[in-house]
N, C-alpha and C positions, 0 to 999 in steps of 0.2 A: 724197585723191581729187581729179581732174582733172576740173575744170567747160571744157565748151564753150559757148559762144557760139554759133549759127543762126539767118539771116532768113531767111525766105521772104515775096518780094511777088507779091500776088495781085493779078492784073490784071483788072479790070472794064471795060468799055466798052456804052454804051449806042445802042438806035436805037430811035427813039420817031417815032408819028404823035398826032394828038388824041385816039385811044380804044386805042395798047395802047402797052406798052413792053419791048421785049426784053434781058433783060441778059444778056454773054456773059461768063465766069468762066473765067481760065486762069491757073496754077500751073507755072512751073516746077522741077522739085524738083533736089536736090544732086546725083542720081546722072542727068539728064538730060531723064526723063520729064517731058512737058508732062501735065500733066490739066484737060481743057477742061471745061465746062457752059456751060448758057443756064439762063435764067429767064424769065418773061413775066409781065407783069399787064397784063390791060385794066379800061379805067375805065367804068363804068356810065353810060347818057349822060343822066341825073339827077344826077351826081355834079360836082362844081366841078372842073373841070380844074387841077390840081396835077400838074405832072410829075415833080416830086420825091418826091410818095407813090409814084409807080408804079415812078420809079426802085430807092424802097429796096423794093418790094413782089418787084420783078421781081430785086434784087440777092441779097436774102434767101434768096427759090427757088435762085437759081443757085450760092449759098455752102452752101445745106444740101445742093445736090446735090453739089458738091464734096466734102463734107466725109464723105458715103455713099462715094465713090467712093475715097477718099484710103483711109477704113477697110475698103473692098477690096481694094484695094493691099496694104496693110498685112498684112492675114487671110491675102492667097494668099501673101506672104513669107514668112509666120512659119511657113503647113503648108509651103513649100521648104524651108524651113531645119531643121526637126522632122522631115521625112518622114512627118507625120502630122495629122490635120484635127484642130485646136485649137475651141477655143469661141468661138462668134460673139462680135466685140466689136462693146462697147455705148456708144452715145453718150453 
């Protein structure tokens, strides 16, 4: 049996004020497709300003949307490839 090897790096980039933070999530994969998302978290303005919570708040949303959308990729591949609607995959 032949093992391969594959990276893929996911790219984040943040734009924050003092009450939100938006993270943008983009993928590029081996056969070309970019797959983008955002994220958002705003901070409650009782809450201690940490921009690094909101960072990984707003990064998290933006990788679980990634990761919905990667497995819809994946789903409408596999009924091309079958000719036929297969069973939702599950995270």
């Amino acid at each position: 049996m032949m093992h391969t090897t594959v990276g893929w790096h996911v790219e984040l980039e943040f734009r924050e004020d003092d009450q939100h933070t938006r993270a943008a999530a983009m993928v590029r994969l081996p056969d070309g497709t970019e797959v983008r998302t955002q994220g958002h978290a705003s901070r409650h303005h009782s809450d201690a300003n940490q921009p690094r919570v909101g960072e990984e708040v707003a990064a998290a949303r933006a990788l679980n949307e990634l990761a919905m959308q990667l497995l819809t990729k994946a789903h409408g591949e596999i009924d091309a490839a079958s000719g036929r609607t297969s069973h939702p995959i599950h995270v």
